[in-house]
Backbone bond lengths (Angstrom), bond angles and torsions (degrees), N, CA, C in turn:
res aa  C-N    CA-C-N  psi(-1)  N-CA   C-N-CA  omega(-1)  CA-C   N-CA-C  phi
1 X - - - 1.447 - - 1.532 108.19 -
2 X 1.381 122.21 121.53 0.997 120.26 179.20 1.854 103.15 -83.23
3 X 1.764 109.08 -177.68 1.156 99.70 -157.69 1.787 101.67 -105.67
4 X 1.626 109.39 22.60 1.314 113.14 170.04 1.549 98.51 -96.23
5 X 1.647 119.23 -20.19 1.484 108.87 170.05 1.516 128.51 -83.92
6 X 1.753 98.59 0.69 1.744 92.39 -159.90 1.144 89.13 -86.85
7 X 1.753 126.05 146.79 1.415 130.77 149.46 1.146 114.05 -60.09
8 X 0.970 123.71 -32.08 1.650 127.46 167.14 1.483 130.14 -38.56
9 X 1.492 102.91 -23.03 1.313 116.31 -168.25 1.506 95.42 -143.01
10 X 1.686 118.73 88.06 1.540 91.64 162.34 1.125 111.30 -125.65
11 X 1.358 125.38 66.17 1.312 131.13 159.80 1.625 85.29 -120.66
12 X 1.505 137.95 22.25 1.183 124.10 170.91 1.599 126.60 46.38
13 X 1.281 103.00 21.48 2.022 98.83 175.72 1.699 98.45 -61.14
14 X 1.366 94.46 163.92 1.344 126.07 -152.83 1.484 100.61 -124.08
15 X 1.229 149.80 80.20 1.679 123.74 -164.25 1.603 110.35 -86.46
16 X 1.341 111.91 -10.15 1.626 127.60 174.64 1.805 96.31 -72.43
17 X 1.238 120.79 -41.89 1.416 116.50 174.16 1.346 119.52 -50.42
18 X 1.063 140.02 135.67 1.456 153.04 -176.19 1.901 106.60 -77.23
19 X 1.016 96.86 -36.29 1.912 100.77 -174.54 1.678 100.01 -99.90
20 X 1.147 108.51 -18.51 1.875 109.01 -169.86 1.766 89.37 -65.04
21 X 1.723 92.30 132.62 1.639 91.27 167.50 1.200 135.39 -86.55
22 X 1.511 116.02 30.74 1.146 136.21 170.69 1.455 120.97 -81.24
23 X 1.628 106.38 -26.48 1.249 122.81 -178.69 1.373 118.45 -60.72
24 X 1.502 110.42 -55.18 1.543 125.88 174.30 1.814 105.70 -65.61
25 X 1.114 110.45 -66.70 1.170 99.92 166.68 2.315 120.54 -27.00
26 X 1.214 110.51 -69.36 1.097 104.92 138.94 1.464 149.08 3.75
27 X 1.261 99.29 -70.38 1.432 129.53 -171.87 1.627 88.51 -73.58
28 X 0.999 126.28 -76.92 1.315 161.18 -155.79 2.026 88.31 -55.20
29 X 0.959 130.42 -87.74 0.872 153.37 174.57 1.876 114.13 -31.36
30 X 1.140 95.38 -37.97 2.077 95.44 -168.96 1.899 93.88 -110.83
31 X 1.979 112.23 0.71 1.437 95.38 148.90 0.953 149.31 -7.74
32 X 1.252 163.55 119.45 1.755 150.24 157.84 1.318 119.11 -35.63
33 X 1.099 144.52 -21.35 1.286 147.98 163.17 1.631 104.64 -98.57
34 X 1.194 126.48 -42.52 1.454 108.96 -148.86 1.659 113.36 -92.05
35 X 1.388 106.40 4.06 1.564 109.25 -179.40 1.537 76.46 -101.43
36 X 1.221 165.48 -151.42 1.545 156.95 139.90 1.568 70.81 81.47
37 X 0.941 137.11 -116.63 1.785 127.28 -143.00 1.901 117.62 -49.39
38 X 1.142 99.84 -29.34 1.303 123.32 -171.38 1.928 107.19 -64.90
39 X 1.386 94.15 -49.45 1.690 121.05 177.26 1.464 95.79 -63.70
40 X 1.769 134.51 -70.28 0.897 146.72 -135.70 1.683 83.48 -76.57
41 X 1.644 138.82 -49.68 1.401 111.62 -169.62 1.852 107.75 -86.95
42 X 1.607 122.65 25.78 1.519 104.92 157.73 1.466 136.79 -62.99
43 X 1.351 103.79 -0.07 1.274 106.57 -176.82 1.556 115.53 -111.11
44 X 1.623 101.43 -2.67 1.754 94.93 163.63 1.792 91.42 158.91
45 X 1.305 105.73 -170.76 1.352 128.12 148.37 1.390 114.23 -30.18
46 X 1.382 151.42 145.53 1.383 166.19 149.87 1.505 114.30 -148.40
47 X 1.503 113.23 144.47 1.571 126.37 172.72 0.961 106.05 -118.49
48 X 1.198 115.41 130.69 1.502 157.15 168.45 1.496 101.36 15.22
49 X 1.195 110.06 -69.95 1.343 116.55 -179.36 1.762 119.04 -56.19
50 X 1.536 104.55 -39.59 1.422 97.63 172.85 1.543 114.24 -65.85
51 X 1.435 122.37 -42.99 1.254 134.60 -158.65 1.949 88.27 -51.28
52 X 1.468 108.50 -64.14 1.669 126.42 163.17 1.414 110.84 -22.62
53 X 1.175 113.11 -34.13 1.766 110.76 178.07 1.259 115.11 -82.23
54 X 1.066 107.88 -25.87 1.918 118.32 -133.91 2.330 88.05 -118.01
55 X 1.267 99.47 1.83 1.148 100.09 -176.84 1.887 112.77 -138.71
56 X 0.955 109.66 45.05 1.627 133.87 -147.50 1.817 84.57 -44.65
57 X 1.393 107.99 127.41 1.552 116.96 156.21 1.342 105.54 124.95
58 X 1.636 113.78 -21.98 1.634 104.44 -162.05 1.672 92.18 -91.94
59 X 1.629 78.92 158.54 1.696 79.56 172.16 1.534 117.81 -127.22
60 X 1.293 103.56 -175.70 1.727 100.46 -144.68 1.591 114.31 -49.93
61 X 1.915 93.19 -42.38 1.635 100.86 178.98 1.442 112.55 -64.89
62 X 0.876 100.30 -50.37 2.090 90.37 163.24 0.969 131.34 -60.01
63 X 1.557 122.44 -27.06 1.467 118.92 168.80 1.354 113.56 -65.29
64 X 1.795 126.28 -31.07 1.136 129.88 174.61 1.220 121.13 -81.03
65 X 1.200 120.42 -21.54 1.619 113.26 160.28 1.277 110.89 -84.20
66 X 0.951 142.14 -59.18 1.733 125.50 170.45 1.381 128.10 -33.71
67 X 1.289 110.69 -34.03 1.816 121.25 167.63 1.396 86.83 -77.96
68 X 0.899 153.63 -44.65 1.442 122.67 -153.55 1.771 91.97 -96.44
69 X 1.015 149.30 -42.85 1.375 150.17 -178.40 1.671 101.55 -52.75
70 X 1.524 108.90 -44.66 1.615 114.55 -175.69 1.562 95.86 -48.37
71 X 1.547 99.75 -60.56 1.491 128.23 -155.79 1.567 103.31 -53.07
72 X 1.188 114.04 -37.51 1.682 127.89 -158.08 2.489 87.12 -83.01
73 X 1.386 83.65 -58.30 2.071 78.94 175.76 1.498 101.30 -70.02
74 X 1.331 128.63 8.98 1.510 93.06 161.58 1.444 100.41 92.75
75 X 1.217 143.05 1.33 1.266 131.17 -140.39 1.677 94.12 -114.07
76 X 1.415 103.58 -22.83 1.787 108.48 -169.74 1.525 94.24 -123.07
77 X 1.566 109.37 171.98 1.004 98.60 145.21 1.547 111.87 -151.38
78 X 0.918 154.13 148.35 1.816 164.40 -122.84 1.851 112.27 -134.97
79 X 1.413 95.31 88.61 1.917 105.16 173.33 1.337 92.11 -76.12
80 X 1.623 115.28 113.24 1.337 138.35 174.64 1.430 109.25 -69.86
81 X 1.532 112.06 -26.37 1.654 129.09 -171.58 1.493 97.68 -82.54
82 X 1.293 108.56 -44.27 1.574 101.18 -172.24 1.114 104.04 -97.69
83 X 1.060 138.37 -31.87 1.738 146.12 173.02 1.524 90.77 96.10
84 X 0.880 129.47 58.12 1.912 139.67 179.14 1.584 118.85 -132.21
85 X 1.010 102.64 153.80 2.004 104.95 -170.36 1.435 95.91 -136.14
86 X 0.854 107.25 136.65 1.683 130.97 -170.80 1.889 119.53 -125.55
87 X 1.379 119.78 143.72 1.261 107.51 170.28 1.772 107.11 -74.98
88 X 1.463 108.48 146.38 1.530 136.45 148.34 1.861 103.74 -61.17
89 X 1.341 105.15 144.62 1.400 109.54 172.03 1.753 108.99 -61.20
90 X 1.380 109.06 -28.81 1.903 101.54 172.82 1.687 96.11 -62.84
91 X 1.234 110.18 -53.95 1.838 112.64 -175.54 0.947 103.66 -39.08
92 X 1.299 122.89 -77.32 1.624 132.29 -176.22 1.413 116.60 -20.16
93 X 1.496 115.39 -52.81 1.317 127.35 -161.71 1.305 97.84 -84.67
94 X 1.063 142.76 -57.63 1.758 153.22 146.94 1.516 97.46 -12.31
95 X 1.142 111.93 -89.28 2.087 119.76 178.74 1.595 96.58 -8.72
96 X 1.358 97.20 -77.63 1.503 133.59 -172.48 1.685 117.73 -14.80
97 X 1.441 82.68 -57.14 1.730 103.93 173.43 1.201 123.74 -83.57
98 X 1.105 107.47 -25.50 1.555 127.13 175.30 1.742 103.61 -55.75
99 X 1.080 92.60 -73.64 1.984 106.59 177.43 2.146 110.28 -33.60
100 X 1.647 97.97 -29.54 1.478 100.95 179.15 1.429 119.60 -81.54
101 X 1.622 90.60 -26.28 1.460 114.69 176.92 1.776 98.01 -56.39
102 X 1.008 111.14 -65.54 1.608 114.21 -157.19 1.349 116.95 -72.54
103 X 1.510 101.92 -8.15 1.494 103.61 176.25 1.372 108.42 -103.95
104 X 1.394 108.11 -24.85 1.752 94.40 152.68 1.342 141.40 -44.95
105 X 1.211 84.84 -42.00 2.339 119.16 175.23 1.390 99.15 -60.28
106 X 1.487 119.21 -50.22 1.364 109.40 179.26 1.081 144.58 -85.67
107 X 1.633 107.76 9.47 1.476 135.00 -166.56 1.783 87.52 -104.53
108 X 1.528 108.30 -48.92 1.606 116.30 -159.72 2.004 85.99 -58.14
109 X 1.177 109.60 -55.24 1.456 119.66 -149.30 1.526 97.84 -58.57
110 X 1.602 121.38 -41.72 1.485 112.58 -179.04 1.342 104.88 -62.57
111 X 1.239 122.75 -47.25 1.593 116.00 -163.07 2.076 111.48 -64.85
112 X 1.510 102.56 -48.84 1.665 110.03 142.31 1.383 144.02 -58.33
113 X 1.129 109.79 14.27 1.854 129.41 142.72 0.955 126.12 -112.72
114 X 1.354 116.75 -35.56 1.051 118.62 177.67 2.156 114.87 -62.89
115 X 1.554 99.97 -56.36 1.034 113.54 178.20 1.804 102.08 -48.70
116 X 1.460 115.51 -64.86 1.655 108.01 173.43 1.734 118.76 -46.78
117 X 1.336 99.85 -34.81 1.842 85.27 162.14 1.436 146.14 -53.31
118 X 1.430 99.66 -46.53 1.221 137.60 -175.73 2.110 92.16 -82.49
119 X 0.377 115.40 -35.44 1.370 121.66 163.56 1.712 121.62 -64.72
120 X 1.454 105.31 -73.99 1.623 81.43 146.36 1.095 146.34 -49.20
121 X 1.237 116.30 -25.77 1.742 123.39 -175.47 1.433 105.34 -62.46
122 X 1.744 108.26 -51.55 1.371 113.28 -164.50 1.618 106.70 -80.36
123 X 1.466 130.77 -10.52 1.068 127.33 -172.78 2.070 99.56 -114.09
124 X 1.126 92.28 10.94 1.852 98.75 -178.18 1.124 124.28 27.07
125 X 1.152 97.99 52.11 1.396 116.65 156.05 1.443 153.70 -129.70
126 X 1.191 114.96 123.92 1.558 103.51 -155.49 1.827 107.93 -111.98
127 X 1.532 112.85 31.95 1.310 117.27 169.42 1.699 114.13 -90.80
128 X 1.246 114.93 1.09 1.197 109.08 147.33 1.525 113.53 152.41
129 X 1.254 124.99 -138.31 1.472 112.04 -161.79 1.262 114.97 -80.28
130 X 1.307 132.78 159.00 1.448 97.18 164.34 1.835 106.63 -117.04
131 X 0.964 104.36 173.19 1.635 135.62 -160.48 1.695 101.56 -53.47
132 X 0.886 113.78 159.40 1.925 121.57 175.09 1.292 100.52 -160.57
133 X 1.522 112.87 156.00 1.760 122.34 165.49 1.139 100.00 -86.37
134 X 1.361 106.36 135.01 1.437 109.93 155.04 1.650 135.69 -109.49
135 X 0.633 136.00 95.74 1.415 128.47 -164.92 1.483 111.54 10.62
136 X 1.540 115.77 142.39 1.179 148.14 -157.45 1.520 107.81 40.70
137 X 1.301 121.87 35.48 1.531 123.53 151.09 1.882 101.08 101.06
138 X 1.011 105.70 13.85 1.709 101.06 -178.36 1.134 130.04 -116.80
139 X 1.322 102.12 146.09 1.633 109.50 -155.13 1.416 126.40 -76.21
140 X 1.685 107.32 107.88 1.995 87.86 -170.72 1.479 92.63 -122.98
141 X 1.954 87.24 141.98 1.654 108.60 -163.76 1.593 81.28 -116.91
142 X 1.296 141.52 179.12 1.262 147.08 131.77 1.452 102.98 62.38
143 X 1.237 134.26 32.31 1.390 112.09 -163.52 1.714 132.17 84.63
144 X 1.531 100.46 -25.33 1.669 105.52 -150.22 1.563 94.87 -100.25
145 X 1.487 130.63 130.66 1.735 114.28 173.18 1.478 115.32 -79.69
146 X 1.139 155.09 134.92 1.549 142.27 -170.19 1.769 79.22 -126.32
C-alpha cells in the first residue's frame, strides 16, 4: 500500500521524501534520547529530574534539548505550574509504538545471541563472539557493525 492509499495518512506525507515534513519529524523522533524520553512519560506526568532517572545516561543539557525539540514537534507538552511534561495525543501514539519497537529489539537480540552462541559452540571457541551479517553485507562482532 502505498501512502496515497493509506487512510492512515491522508494528507499523503511521504517520509522517503527529503522536503516531506514527516522526515524531520522522523529525524526528530527515532533520536537516541527522544524515543527513550518519549517512552519514559507513558505512564503519566514526570519532572525533569524524574524523566533524568527514568532515562539513565542522559544528561541535563540533553535532557533539555530533547524536551524542548519534543516540545517544539508538539509531541510533549510542559505544566509551567507544576513544572511537569506530559505526552500530546501524537506523543502518546509515538510512545505507544515505541514500546513495540523495543520488544522487537528484544526478541531480535535473543535470537542474535543465541545464534552467536551456538556459533561459538560449533566453531569451539570461547575467545569471543562470533561474527553475523547484518543487513547490507556488514560485519557485526560484539554488537559493533564494521
Amino acid at each position: 500500500m502505498t501512502s496515497s492509499e493509506n487512510p492512515k495518512n491522508p494528507h499523503h506525507f511521504n517520509v522517503f521524501a527529503a522536503a516531506c515534513p514527516s522526515r524531520k519529524l522522523l529525524n526528530d523522533v527515532t533520536r537516541r534520547w527522544s524515543i527513550l524520553v518519549l517512552a519514559s512519560l507513558l505512564d503519566g506526568s514526570l519532572r525533569f529530574g524524574q524523566i533524568r532517572e527514568r532515562v539513565d545516561g542522559i544528561s541535563d543539557r540533553m535532557l533539555s534539548a530533547t524536551l524542548g525539540a519534543l516540545a517544539e514537534d508538539r509531541l510533549i507538552a510542559k505544566d509551567d505550574a507544576a513544572g511537569t511534561y506530559s505526552l500530546t495525543e501524537p506523543g502518546r501514539q509515538i510512545a505507544r509504538q515505541s514500546l513495540e519497537l523495543f520488544d522487537s529489539l528484544y526478541l531480535a537480540l535473543d535470537e542474535i545471541v543465541d545464534a552467536r552462541q551456538a556459533g561459538d559452540d560449533v566453531a569451539g571457541s570461547s575467545a569471543g563472539v562470533a561474527s553475523a551479517a547484518a543487513p547490507g553485507g556488514a560485519a557485526v562482532s560484539d554488537g559493533a557493525v564494521s
